[in-house]
N, C-alpha and C positions, 0 to 999 in steps of 0.2 A: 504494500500500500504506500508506502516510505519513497518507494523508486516511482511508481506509476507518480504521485503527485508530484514529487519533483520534476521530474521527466519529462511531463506533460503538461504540466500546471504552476512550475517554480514555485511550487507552495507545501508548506512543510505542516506534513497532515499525521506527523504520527504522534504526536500527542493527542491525538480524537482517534488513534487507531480499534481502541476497545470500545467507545460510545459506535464508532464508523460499523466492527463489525459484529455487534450485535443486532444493529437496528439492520446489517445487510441481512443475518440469519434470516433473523423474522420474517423482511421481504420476499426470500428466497422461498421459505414454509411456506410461506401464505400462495406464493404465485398460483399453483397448480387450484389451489381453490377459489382464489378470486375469478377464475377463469370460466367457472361453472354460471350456466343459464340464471340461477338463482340468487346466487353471490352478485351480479353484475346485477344483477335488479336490485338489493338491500341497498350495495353502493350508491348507485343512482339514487335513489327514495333517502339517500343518509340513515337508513337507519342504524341503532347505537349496538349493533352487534359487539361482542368482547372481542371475534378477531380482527374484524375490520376497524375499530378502534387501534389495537395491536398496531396493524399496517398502515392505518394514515400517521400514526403517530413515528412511528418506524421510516416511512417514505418523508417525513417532512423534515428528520434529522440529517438524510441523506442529503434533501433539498439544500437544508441551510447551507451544507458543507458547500454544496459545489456554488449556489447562489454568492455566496462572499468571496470564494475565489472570483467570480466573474464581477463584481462590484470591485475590487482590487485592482484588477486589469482595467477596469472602467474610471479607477481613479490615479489611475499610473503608480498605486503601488509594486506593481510587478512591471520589469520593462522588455524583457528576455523574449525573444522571437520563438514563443512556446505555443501549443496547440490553442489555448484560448487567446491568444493576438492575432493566431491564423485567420479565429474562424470569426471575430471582432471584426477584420480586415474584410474578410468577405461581403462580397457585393454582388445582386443579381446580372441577367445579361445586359439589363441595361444601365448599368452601374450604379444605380442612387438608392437602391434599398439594402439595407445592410439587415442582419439576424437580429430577431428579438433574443430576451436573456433569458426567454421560454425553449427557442432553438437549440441556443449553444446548450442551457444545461441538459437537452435531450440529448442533442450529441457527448457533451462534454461526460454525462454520467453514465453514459454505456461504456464510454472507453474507462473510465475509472472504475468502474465495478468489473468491466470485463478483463481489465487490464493487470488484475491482482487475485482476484478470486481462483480463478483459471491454473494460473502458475502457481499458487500456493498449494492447489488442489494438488495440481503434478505433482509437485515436488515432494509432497508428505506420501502420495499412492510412492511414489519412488522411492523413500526411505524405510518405507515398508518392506519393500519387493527384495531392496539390499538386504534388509534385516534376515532375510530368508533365504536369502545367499549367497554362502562366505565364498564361493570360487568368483562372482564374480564383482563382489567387490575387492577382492584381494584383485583383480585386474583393472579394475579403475585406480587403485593406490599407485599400482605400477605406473599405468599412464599420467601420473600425476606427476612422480617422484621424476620421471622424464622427462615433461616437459613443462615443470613448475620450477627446475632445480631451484634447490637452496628454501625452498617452500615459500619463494615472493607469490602474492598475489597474482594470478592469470590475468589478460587485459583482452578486448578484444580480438588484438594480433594471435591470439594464441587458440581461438577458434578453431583454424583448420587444424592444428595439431590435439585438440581435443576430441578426435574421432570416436574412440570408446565413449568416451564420457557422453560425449549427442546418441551415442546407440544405445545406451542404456535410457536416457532420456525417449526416445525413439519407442525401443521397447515397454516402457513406461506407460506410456500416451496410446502405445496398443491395446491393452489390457486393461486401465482403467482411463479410458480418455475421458479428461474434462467436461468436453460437451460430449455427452453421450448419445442424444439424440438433438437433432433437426427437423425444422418441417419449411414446407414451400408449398404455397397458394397455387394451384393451376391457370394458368389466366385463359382456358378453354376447355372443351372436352377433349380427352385423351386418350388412344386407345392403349393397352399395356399387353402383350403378352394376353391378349384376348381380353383382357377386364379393361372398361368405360372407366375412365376416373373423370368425373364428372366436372364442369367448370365450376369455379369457387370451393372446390375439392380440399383440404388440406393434408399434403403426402408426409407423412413420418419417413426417415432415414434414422437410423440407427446407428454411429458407430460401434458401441458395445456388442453388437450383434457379429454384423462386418468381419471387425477387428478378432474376432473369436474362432472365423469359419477355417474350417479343417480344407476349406477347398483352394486357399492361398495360405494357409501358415503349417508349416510342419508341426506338428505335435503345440497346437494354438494354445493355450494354458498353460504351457511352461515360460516361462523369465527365461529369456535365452537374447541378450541383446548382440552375439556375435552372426544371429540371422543377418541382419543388417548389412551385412558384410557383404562385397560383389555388386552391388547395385541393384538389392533386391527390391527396393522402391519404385524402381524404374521400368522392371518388369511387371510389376503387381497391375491389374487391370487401373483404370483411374481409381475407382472411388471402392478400393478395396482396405483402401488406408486412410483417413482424411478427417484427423482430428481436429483440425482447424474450416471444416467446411469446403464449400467447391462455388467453382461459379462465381457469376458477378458480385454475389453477395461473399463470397470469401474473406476468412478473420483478415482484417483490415491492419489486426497487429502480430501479426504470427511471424515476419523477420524478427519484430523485438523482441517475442516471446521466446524463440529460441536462442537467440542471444542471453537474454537473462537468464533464461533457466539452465542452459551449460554451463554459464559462470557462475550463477547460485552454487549449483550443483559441487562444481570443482573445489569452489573456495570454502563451504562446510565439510568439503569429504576430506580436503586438504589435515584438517584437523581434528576430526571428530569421526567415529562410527558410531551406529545407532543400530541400539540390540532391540529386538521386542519383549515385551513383557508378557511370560510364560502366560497362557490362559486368557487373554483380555481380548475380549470379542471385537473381530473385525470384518464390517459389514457396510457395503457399499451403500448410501442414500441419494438414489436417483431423484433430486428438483431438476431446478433450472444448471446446474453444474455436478457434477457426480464426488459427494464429499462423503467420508467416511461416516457410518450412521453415528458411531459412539466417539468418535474423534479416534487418534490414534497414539497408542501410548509405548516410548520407546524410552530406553535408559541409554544418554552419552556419555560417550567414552573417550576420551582426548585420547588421541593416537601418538 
C-alpha cells in the first residue's frame, strides 16, 4: 500500500495502512452481496441494513483517502509528474473539459486498491507455497546469493538475472492467482461451441480453473516453478495462463506488478524464510481477489 501511494500518488498512506485495510476487507465481503437483485434495491430505498451500513461506512473511508490526495494535487501540495497530475492534466478531444474529482477518484481508487491488494495476495499465497518446499526455496537462496552478492539490495537492473525468482512468482500466480475469476459483457448474441450466449450475457472466465487443467500443466497441483523453464508461456494456448486478464481490458498495471513482486520477493527471501505453522488451517476465500480465508500464519527465521 506504502509503494502503490507513493508511486502513484506521492503520498504517504501508510500510517492509515490498518484504518485503509480494514475498511478494504469489508468492501471486499460485502461486494458479492451488494450485487444481488435485493441488496441493490435496500441500497437505492437507503435502507438502514447492518451490512450496508458496514459498506457505506467502509466505502467512505476509502473515499476520504483518495478525495484528499486529489485536493492536494488541487492545491499544489504534491508537485511530482505522478498519476493524479496525469489524469488532472487530462482534457477531452476538444481540449477545454478536464475530469471531475468524481472521475479521477474512480480511476484513481481502482489502481490503489488494485495496485496492492493483488500483490500482497501473491506474495503471502507464495510464502506459503515456499513454506512447503524446502528444495525449492533452497534454489531461490542460491539465485540470490549469485546474483545479490555481498547481500546488497537487488534494483531493477537485476531483473533479468532474477529468473528463478519470477518463476516461482510465475508459478505462484498459477495456483492461486489473485484474480481468480473475470467476467465480460457480450455486446451481441454469440454462438459458442453450439451454445447462444445471448446479448447483454455476462461470460465468467476463470483463472483458478484454467491455471489447474491437466491438459496444459504436467502434474497441475504441484509447486514446480522450474516448469517455466524453455519458454513454456509461449507455447501455452493464449489464455491458458493469464492472471492479469486479456484483451483490451488487460491489468493496466501488470509490468509494475511484476517488477514489484520479484523485488519484494528477493529482498524478504534475501533475509528471512518463513516456516508454516504445524496445523493452522489454510483455505482459499474466493471475493473480489483470492485471499486466504483464515489469513496465513508463518514463523521467521533470519537466515
Amino acid at each position: 500500500m506504502a509503494i502503490v501511494g507513493r508511486t502513484l500518488f506521492d503520498a504517504d498512506v501508510e500510517g492509515e495502512a490498518q484504518d485503509i485495510g480494514e475498511a478494504l476487507t469489508t468492501v471486499l465481503e460485502m461486494f458479492n452481496l451488494i450485487g444481488r437483485p435485493l441488496a441493490l434495491i435496500a441500497r437505492q430505498l437507503k435502507l438502514p441494513t447492518a451490512s450496508l451500513r458496514r459498506f457505506e461506512v467502509a466505502k467512505g473511508q476509502l473515499d476520504a483517502t483518495i478525495y484528499q490526495i486529489i485536493a492536494d494535487h488541487r492545491a499544489g501540495k504534491n508537485t511530482r509528474p505522478d498519476l493524479i497530475a496525469t489524469l488532472l492534466a487530462a482534457r477531452d478531444e476538444d481540449g477545454d473539459n478536464g475530469m471531475s474529482d468524481q472521475q479521477i477518484r474512480d480511476e484513481a481508487l481502482t489502481l490503489f486498491l488494485a495496485g496492492h491488494e493483488t500483490t500482497a495476495n501473491a506474495l503471502a499465497w507464495t510464502w506459503h507455497l515456499l513454506s512447503q518446499s524446502p528444495r525449492v526455496e533452497a534454489q531461490l537462496h542460491q539465485e540470490l546469493e549469485q546474483v545479490l552478492a555481498g547481500g546488497r539490495l537487488p534494483t531493477v537492473d537485476d531483473l533479468p538475472q532474477l529468473v528463478y525468482t519470477r518463476q516461482i512468482l510465475t508459478e505462484s500466480m498459477r495456483l492461486f492467482p489473485p484474480a481468480w475469476v473475470i467476467g465480460r459483457r457480450a455486446l451481441h448474441d454469440y454462438e459458442l461451441d453450439g451454445y447462444l450466449i445471448p446479448k447483454g450475457s455476462v461470460v465468467v472466465m476463470s483463472q483458478w480453473i484454467l491455471h489447474r487443467d491437466g491438459r496444459w500443466f504436467d502434474e497441475p497441483l504441484s509447486f514446480r516453478p522450474e516448469r517455466w523453464n524453455e519458454g513454456l508461456k509461449q507455447r501455452l494456448p493464449k489464455f491458458a495462463y493469464f492472471p492479469f486478464g486479456g484483451g483490451p481490458r488487460n491489468c493496466i498495471g501488470e509490468a509494475f506488478a511484476w517488477m514489484e513482486g520479484v523485488l519484494l520477493l528477493a529482498t524478504l527471501a534475501q533475509h528471512w524464510r518463513f516456516q508454516a505453522v504445524p496445523g493452522f488451517p489454510v483455505e482459499p476465500l474466493p471475493l473480489v481477489t483470492l485471499r486466504p480465508k483464515h489469513g496465513l500464519r508463518l514463523t521467521p527465521q533470519r537466515r
